[in-house]
N, C-alpha and C positions, 0 to 999 in steps of 0.2 A: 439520667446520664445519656450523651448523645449516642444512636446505636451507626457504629463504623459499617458503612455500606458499599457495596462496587455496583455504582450506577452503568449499565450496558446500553448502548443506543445504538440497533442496529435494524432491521428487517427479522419478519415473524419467524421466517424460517431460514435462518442460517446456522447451518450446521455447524460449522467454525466455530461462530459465538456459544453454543449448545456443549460447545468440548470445553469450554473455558468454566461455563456455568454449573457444569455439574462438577467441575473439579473443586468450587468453591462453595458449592452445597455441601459436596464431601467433608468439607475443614470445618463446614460453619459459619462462612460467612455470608453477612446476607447481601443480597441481589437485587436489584431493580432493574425491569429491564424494559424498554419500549422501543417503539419505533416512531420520532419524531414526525413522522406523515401525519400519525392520529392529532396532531392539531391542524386546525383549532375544533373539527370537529368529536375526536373522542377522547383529548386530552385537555385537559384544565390545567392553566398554569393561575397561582398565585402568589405574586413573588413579591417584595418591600425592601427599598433601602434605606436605610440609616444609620444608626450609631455601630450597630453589629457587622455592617454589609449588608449584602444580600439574603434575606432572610422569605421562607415561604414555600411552597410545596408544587410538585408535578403531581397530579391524580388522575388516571386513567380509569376512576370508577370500581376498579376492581383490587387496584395497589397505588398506595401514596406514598410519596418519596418526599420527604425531609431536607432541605436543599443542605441544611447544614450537618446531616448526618453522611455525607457524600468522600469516603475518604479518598477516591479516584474514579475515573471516568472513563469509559473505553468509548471511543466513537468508531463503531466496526463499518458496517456496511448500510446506514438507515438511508430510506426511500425519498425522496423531494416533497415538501409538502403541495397540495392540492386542493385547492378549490374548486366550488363545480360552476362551471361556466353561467350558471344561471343567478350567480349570486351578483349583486352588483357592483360594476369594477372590481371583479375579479381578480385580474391580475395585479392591479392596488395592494388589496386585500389579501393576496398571497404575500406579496411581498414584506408588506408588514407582519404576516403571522412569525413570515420567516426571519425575518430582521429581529422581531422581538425574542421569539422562543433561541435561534442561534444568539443571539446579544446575553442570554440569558446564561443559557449552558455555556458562553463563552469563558464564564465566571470559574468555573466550577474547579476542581485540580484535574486533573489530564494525563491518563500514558500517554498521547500522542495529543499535544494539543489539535482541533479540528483546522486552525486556518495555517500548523506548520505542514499538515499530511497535504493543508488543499498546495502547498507553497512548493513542496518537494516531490510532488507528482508530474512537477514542469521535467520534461525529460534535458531538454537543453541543458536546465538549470543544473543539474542530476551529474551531466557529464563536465560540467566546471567544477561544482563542487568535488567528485572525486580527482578529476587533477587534484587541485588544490589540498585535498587528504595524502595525494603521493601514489593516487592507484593510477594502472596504466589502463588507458582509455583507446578507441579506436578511431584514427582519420575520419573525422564525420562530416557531413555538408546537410544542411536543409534550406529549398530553395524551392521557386515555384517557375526554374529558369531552365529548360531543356538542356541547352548549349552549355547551362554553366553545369549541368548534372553529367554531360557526356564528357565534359571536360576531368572532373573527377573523377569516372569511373575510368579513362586513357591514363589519370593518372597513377588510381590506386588501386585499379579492379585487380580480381576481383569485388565486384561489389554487393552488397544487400540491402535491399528495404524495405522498414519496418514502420509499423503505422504509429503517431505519435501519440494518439489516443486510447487504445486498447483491440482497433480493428475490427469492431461488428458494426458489420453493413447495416442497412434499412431491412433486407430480406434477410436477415439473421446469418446472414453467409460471416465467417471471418476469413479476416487476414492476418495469413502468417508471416513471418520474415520469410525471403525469399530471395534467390539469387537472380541479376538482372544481366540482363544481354541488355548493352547500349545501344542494339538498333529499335530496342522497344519507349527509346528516353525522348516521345514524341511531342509535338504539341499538347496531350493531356497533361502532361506535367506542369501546364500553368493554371490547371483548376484548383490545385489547392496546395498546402504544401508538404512538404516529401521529405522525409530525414530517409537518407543513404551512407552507408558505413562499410568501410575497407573491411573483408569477409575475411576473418583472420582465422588459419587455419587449428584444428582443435581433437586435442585426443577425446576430452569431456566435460559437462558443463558442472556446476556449480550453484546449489539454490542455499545460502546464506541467511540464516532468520537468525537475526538478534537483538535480544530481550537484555535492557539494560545493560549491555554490553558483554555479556552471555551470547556464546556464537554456537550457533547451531549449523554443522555443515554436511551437508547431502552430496553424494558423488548422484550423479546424473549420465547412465550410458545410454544411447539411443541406439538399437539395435537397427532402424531401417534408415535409409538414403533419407526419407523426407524427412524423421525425427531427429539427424544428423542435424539438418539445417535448422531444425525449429520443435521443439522435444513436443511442445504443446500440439502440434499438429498430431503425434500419434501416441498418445497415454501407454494404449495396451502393451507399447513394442519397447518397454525404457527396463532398466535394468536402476537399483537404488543400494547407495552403502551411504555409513559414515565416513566422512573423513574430518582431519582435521587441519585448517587453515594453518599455512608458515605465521610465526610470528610476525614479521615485518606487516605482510598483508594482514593477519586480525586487528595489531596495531594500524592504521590506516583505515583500517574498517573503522575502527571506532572512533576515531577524528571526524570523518565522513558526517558518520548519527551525531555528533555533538555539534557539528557546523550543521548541521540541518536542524537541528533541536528535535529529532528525533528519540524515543525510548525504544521502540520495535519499528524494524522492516524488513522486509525480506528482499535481500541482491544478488543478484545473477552474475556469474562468472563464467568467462570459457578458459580452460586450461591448454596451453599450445604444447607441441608435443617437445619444443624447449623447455616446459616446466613454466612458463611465463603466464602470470594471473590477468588476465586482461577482466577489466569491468563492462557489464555491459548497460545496466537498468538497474533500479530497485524500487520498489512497490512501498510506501509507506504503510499501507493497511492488506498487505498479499498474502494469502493463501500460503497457509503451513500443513494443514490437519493431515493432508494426502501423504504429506512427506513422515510425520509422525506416524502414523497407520505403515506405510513404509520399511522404517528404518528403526521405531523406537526411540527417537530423538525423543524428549521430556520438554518440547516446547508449550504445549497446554499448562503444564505444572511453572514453566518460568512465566508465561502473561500472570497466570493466578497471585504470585509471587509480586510479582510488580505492582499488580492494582491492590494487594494489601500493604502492601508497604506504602502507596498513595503518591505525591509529589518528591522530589527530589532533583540535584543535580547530576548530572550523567554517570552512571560506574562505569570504572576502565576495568574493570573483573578478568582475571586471566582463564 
């Protein structure tokens, strides 16, 4: 009889996935977990199709995965795969490792499918999609056009911006969001491009994790001037409760994850001091563990939850 298993594909040491895994060693369910880097050198795949699908095994030498004993699939945070320059055509040969092994696991059932999270991490994309859910959103421009970014900011300032990437420099320096003086909207503005967004005023922000439509909600107070601006900039100085989302916005929430084909993300909110939920970002594979250690939120125990229960259509769960 086949054994129901929650295959994990992340990096060796991620603590996140580590809070998910030992909640399902707890229950008894079993785990496979790797980091897709180890191919093609410390991972074997052997897969076949035909009359069954896909049929065949991952083995990393030390644990083999059963592609058909796979009742869901987390794709958390795993590493690029790598070949070493010395092999020939290289980058060929990466290429195919990676075509082959993602083509492969593409198969598999999925909390988060891997090419909906690569789909829904487009930040643009992110802020159409929640219009279109009904959440309110902020005056945005991304341009690589000085004049037309000073023009925005006489229209809407004040203003901020935020890097559409994630913000780590080459020297590991980041970037936070941050408020702009338009005498600084120079000719570097055409080096690359730049999302800037009308800085909407805010009692406190909002970190939003939700599992299958299970809403998890964190108050977020920043006790200093720079964490006002951008909480990430100072951890030690934030202040954490529960709260819990108005209906209208959880409902909207969850239209959001269903139009993105989302099962878990985590989205950022600022609350204005009219009570008005403006959206800001949401991570499809972001960072909860901090906020549970926090607050007590039960989010470890809802991902657990979802990858046993394996594939399904979206819950509107209240």
């Amino acid at each position: 009889m086949p054994q129901r298993t929650v295959a994990v594909f992340t990096d060796e040491f991620d603590i996140t996935a580590d809070a998910v895994i030992m909640e399902l060693n707890e229950r008894g369910t079993a785990v496979f977990r790797c980091d897709p880097a180890a191919f093609p050198g410390a991972l074997a795949v052997r897969a076949r199709f035909g009359r069954d699908g896909w049929t065949g095994h991952l083995d990393t030498g030390s644990r083999v995965l059963d592609l058909k004993d796979v009742v869901c699939a987390w794709w958390r945070r795993p590493t690029p795969i790598t070949v070493a320059a010395a092999v020939p055509n290289a980058d060929w040969v990466r290429q195919e490792a990676t075509a082959g092994l993602r083509g492969l696991l593409a198969a598999l059932p999925w909390l988060n499918h891997p090419d909906d999270i690569r789909a829904a991490e487009h930040k643009p994309l992110q802020l159409a999609v929640a219009a279109q859910a009904g959440l309110t959103v902020a005056p945005t421009l991304i341009t690589n056009d000085p004049a037309h970014a000073r023009e925005f900011a006489a229209e809407c300032g004040p203003v901020i911006y935020k890097p559409l990437s994630g913000g780590l420099l080459d020297d590991g320096r980041i970037i936070y969001t941050s408020v702009i003086d338009p005498v600084t909207l120079d000719g570097s503005v055409t080096l690359t491009a730049h999302l800037f967004q009308q800085q909407i005023p805010k009692t406190h922000e909002l970190r939003v994790t939700v599992v299958d439509g299970r809403i998890f909600t964190a108050r977020i107070d920043a006790l200093t001037a720079e964490g006002h601006i951008d909480w990430r900039s100072d951890y030690r100085k934030l202040r954490y409760s529960q709260e819990t989302l108005p209906s209208k916005v959880a409902a909207e929430v969850r239209v959001f994850m269903q139009l993105h084909r989302l099962r878990f993300a985590a989205l950022d909110f600022v609350v204005t001091p009219d009570g008005e939920y403006v959206f800001l970002e949401a991570n499809p594979n972001g960072q909860w563990a901090w906020i549970e250690d926090e607050t007590g939120l039960p989010i470890a125990a809802a991902i657990a939850d979802a990858l046993e229960r394996g594939p399904h259509d979206q819950l509107l769960v209240e």
